[in-house]
C-alpha positions as a Python dict, from the first residue, in 0.01 Angstrom:
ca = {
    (1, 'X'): (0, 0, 0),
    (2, 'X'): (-64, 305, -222),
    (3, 'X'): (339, 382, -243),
    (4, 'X'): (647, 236, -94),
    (5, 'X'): (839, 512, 75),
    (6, 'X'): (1130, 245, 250),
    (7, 'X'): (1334, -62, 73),
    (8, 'X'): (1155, -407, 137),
    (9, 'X'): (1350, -752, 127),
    (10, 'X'): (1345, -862, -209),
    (11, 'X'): (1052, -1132, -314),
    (12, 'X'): (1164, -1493, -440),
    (13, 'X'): (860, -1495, -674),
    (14, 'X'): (693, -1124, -786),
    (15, 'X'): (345, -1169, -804),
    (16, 'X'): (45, -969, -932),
    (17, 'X'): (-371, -987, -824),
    (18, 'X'): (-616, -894, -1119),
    (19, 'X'): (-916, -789, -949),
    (20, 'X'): (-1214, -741, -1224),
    (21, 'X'): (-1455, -858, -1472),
    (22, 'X'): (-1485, -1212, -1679),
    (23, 'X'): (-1674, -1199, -2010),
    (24, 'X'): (-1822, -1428, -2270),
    (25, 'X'): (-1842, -1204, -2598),
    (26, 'X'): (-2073, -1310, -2878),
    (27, 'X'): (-1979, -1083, -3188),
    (28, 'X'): (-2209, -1075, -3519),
    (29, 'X'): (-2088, -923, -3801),
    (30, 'X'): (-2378, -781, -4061),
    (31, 'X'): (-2427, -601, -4363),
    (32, 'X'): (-2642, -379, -4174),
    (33, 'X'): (-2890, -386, -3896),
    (34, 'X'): (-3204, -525, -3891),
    (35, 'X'): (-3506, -272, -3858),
    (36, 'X'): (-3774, -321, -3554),
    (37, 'X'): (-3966, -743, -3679),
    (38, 'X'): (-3708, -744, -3957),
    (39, 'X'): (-3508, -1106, -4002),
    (40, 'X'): (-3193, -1038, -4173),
    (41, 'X'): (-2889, -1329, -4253),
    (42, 'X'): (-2584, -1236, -4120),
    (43, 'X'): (-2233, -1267, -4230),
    (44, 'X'): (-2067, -1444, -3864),
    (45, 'X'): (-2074, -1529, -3524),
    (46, 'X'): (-1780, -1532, -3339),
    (47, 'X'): (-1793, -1589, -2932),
    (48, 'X'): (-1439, -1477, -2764),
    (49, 'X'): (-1323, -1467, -2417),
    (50, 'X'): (-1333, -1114, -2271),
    (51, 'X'): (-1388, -864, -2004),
    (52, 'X'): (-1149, -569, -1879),
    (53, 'X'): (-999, -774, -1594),
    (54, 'X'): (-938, -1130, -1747),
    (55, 'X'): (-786, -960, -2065),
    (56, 'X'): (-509, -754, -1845),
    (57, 'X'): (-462, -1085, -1660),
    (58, 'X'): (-398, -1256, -1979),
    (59, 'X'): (-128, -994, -2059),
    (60, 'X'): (-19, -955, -1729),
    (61, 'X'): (18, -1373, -1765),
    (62, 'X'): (179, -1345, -2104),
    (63, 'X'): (420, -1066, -2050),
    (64, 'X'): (603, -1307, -1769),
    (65, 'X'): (661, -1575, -2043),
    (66, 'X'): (1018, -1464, -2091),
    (67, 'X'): (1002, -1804, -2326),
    (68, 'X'): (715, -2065, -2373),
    (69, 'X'): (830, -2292, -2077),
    (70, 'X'): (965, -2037, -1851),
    (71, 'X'): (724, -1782, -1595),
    (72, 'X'): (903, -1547, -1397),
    (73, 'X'): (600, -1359, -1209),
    (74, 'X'): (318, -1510, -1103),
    (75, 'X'): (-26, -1352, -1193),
    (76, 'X'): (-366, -1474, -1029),
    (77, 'X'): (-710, -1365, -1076),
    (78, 'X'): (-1006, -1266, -855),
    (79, 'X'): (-1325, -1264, -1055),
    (80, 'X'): (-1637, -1406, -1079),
    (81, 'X'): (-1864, -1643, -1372),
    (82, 'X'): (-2184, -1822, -1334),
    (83, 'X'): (-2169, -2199, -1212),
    (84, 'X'): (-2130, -2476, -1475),
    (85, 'X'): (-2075, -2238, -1796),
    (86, 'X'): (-1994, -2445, -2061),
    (87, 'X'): (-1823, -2119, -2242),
    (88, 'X'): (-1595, -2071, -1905),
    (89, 'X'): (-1511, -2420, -1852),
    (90, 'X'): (-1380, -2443, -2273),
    (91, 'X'): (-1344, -2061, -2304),
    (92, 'X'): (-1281, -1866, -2020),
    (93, 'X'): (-1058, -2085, -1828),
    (94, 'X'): (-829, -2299, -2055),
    (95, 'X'): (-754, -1937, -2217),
    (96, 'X'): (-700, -1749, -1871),
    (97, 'X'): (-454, -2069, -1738),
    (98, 'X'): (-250, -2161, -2056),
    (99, 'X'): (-180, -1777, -2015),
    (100, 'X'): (2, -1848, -1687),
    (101, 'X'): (-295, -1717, -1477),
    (102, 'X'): (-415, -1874, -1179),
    (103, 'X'): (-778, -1892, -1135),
    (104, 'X'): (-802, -2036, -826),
    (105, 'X'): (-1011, -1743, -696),
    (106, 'X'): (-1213, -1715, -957),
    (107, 'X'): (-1595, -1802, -783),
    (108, 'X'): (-1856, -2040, -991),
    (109, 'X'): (-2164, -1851, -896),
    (110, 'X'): (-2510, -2073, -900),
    (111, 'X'): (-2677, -1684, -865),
    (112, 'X'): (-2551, -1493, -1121),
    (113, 'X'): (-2433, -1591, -1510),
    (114, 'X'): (-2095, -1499, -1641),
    (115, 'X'): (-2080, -1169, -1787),
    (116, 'X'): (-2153, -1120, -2183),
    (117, 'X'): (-2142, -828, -2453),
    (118, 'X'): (-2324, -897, -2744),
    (119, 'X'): (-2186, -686, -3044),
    (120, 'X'): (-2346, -600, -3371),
    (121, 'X'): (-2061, -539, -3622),
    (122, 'X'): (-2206, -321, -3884),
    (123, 'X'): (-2046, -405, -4218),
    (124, 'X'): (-2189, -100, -4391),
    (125, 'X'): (-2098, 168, -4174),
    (126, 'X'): (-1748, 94, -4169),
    (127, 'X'): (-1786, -137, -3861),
    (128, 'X'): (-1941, 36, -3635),
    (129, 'X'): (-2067, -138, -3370),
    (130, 'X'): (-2354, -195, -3131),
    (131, 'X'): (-2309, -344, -2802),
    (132, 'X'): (-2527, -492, -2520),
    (133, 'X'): (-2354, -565, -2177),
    (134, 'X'): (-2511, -755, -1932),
    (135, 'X'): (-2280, -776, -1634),
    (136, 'X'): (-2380, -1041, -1445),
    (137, 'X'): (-2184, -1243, -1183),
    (138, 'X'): (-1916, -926, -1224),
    (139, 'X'): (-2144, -737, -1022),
    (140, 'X'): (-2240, -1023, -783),
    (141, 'X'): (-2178, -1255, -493),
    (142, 'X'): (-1728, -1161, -429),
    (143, 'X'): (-1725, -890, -685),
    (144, 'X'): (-1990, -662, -461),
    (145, 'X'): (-1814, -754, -122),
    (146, 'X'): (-1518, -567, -53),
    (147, 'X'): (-1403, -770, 274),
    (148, 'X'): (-1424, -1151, 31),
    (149, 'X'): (-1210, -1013, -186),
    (150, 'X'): (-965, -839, 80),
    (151, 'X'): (-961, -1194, 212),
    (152, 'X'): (-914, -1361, -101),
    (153, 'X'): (-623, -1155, -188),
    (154, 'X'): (-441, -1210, 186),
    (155, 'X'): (-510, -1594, 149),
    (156, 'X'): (-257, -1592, -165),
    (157, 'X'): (22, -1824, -26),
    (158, 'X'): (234, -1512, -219),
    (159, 'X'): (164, -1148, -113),
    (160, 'X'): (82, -1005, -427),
    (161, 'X'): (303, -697, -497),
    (162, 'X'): (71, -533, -750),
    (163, 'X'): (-292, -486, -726),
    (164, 'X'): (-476, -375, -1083),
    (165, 'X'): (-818, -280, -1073),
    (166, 'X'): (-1066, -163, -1371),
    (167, 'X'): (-1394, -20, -1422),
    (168, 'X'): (-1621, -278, -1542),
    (169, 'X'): (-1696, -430, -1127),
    (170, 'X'): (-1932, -245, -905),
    (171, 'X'): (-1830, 112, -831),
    (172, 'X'): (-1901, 78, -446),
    (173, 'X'): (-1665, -255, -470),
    (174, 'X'): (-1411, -32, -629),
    (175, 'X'): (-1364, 237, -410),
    (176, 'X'): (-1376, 11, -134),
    (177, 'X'): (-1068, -133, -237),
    (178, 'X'): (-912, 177, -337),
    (179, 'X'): (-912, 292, -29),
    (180, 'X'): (-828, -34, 127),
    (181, 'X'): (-460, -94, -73),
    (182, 'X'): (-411, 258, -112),
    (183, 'X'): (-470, 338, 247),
    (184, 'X'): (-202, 193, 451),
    (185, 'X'): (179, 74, 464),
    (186, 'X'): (165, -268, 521),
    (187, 'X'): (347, -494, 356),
    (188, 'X'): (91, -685, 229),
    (189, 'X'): (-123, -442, 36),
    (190, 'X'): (62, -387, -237),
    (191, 'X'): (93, -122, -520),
    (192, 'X'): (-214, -38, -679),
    (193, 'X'): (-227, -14, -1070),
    (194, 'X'): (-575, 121, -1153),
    (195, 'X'): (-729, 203, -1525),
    (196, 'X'): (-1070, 364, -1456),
    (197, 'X'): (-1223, 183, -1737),
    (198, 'X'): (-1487, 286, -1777),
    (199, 'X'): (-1502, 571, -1614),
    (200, 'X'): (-1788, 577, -1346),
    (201, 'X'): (-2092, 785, -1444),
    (202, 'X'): (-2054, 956, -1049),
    (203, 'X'): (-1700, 932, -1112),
    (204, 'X'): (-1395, 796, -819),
    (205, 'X'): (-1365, 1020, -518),
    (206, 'X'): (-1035, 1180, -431),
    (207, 'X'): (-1039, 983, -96),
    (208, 'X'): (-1025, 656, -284),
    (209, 'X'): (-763, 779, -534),
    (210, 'X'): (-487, 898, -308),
    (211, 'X'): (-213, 740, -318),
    (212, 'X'): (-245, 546, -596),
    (213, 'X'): (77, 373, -777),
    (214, 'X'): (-3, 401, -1063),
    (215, 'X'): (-305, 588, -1273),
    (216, 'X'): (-323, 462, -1669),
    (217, 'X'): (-582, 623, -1885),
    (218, 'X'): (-669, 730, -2229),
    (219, 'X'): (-701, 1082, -2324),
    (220, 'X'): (-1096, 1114, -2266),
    (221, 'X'): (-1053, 914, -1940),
    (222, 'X'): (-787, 1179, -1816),
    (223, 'X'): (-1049, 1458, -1838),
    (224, 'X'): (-1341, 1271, -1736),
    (225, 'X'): (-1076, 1165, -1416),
    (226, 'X'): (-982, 1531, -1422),
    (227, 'X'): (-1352, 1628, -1344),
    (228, 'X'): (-1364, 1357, -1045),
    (229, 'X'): (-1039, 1524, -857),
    (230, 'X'): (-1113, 1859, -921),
    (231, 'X'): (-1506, 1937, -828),
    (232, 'X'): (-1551, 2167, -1097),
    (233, 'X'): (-1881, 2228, -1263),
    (234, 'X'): (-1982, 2203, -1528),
    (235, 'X'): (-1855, 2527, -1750),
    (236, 'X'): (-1512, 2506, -1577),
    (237, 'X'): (-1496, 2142, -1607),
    (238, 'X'): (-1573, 2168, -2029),
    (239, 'X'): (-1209, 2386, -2026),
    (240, 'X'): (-1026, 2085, -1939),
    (241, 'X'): (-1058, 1929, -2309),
    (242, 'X'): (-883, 2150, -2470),
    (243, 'X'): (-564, 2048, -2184),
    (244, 'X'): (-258, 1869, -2324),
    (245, 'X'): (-162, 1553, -2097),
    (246, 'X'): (116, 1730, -2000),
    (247, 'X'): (-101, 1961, -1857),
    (248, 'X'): (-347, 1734, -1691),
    (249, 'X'): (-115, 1518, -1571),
    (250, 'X'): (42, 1694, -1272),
    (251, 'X'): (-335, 1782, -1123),
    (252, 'X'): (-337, 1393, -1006),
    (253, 'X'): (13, 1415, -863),
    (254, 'X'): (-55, 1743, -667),
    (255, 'X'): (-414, 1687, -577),
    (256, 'X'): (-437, 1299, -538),
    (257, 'X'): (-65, 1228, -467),
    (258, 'X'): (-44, 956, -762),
    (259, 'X'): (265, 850, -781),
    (260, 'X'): (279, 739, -1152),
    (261, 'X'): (22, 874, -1471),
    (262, 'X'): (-24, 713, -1775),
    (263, 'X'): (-193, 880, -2060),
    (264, 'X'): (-230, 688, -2372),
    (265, 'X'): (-277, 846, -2687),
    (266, 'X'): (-380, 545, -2965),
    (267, 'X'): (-148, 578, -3231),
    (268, 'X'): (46, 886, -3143),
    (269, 'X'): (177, 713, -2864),
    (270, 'X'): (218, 749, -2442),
    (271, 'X'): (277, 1010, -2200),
    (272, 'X'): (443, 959, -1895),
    (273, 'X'): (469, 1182, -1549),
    (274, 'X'): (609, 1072, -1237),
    (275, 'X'): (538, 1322, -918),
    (276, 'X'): (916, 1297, -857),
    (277, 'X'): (940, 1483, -1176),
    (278, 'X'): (1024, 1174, -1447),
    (279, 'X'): (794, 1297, -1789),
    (280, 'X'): (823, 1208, -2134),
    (281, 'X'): (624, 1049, -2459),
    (282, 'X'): (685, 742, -2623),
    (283, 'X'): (644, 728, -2923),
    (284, 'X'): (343, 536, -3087),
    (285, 'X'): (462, 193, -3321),
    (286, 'X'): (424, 187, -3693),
    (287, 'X'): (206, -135, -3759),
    (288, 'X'): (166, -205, -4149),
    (289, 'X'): (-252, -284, -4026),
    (290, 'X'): (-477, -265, -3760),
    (291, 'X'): (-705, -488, -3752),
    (292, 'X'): (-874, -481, -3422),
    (293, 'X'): (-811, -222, -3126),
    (294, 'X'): (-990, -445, -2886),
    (295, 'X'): (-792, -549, -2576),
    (296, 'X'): (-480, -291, -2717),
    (297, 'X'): (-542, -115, -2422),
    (298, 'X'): (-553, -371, -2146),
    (299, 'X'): (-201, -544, -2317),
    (300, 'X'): (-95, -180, -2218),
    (301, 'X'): (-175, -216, -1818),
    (302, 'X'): (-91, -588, -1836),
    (303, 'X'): (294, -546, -1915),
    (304, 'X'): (349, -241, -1770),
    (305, 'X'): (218, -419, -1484),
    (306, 'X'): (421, -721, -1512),
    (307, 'X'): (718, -443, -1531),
    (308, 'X'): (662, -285, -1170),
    (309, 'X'): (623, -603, -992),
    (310, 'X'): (957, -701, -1188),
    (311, 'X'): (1112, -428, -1009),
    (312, 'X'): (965, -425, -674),
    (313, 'X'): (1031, -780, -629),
    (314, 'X'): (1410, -596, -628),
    (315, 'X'): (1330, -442, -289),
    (316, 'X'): (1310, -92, -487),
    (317, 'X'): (1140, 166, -349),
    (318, 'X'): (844, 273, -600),
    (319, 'X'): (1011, 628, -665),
    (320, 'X'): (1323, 491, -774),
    (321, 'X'): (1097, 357, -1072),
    (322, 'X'): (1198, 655, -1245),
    (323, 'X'): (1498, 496, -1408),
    (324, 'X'): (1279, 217, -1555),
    (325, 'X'): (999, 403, -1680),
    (326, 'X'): (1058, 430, -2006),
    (327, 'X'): (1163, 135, -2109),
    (328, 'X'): (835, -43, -1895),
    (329, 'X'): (615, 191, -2098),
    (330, 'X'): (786, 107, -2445),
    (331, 'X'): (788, -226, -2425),
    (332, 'X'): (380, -188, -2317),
    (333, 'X'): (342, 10, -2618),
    (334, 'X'): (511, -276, -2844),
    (335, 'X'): (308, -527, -2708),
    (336, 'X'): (-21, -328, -2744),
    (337, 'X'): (84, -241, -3145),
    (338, 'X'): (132, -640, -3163),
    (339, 'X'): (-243, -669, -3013),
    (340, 'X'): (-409, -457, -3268),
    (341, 'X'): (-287, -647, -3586),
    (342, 'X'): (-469, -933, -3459),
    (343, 'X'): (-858, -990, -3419),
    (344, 'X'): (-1044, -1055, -3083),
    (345, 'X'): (-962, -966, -2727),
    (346, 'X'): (-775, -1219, -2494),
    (347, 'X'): (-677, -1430, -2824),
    (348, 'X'): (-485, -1160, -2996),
    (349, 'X'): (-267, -1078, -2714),
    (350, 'X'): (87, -1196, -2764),
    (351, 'X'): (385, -1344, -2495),
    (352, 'X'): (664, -1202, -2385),
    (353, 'X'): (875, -1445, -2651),
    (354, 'X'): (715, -1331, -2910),
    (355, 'X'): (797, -950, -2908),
    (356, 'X'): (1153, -994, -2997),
}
């Protein structure tokens, strides 16, 4: 369901559903780029696990290592690769399960291939980088069919209490389930944790947003989301850039009824808003480097993630998630400084054990 509004037993084993994309990411760094029937030798390949939705499941996973034998929520993936990749069967996989993920639901598709971004690292313009995506079996066979994955989800032995959901799977597909967890009270459907990543070109409707649990964003997300809830045009929609997240915020509690908003703000920190009237920044971490923001963001939705099914496995109502707030959001932030001092995505995201 979008948001608990009466106590629920308490659950022996909290459990959270990653529903999202699966990457292979092939990474070249170079001097510079090659002009149109130039050759040029570049400096490295490197080819890295990735994707939106197995990188929050790998911090969702690694956030519940409380030490390096012990797992105290369960995390399980719905996604989709193409059948008999070599790169998901020695990449992909052994990365997602020694995280503590399940990937039972994870379909081998003999239509589609897995997912890839190929990413030209400029070395002489200060990194800057050039990427082709080519989605793939993230916008194939379960990952365009609403009802599969509905199914999938109700066929977990566990009833997952926490649903996240991304940007990077079919928009139709996204909505659809939106408006499927986010539409009911049932036990079963669980509190959704969405990060419209990236944002949809046509943007999410305010029918599939209501209700949501929980809303994380960045700051150019939380206008572009902004536009999507409001129907403004154009000139009036241009006027919401200059808006502080404190002022942005509050449109997606009163207009979509979202429960929880999270705006990050890179290295000056996170601002939080509850629509029960919880608000506050945390302050962004010191780190003596950064080395690589890739994947800071989904360590962010991963632990804070792994922090709400914590508490509703308590029989909590969502509102009284108030009181924890802060501390769920700090300890996200930590996690997500530890991410950026390391290079690549699901690789440089660290356990639970090791934040101390």
């Amino acid at each position: 369901m979008g948001i608990k509004t009466s106590p629920t037993p308490p659950l022996s084993n909290p459990h959270i559903c990653i529903i999202g994309s699966l990457n292979i990411d092939f990474v070249t760094s170079t001097p510079r780029c090659p002009g149109p029937g130039e050759t040029l030798t570049a400096t490295a390949l490197n080819v890295t696990a990735g994707g939106k939705g197995g990188n929050q499941a790998v911090a969702a996973g690694r956030a519940s290592f409380l030490t390096p034998t012990s797992q105290d929520v369960s995390v399980s993936m719905i996604g989709a690769v193409g059948a008999e990749d070599p790169y998901y069967s020695t990449l992909l996989k052994p990365c997602l399960e020694k995280s503590g993920v399940s990937t039972e639901n994870i379909e081998e598709s003999t239509d589609f291939q897995t997912g890839s971004a190929s990413i030209i690292v400029e070395e002489a313009a200060g990194g800057e980088n050039r990427i082709l995506v080519v989605p793939g079996a993230n916008h194939g066979g379960i990952m365009s069919d609403v009802a599969q994955i509905v199914g999938a989800v109700k066929a977990q032995e566990v009833s997952p209490s926490v649903i996240v959901l991304q940007g990077e799977i079919p928009r139709k597909t996204t909505l659809g389930l939106l408006e499927y967890f986010n539409g009911g009270v049932a036990d079963d459907r669980g509190c959704v944790v969405f990060n419209p990543a990236p944002v949809f070109p046509e943007g999410i409707s305010l029918e599939a947003l209501r209700n949501t649990a929980v809303l994380i964003m960045n700051e150019t997300e939380a206008v572009q989301m902004s536009r999507c809830i409001a129907g403004l045009s154009n000139a009036d929609a241009a006027k919401l850039e200059s808006l502080q997240p404190e002022e942005l915020a509050p449109r997606f509690h009163d207009v979509a009824g979202v429960q929880v908003v999270l705006i990050t703000l890179g290295a000056k920190g996170v601002y939080f808003s509850t629509k029960s009237g919880r608000r506050g920044v945390v302050n962004g971490v010191r780190v003596p480097k950064v080395v690589d923001t890739t994947a800071a963001g989904d360590t962010f939705v991963g632990y804070f993630s792994t922090a709400l099914a914590r508490f509703l496995a308590t029989g909590a109502i969502l509102e009284a998630f108030d009181n924890e707030i802060q501390g769920a959001v700090e300890k996200a932030n930590a996690a997500a400084a530890k991410c950026v001092q390391r290079r690549g995505a699901m690789q440089s995201i660290p356990f639970s054990y090791d934040m101390e």
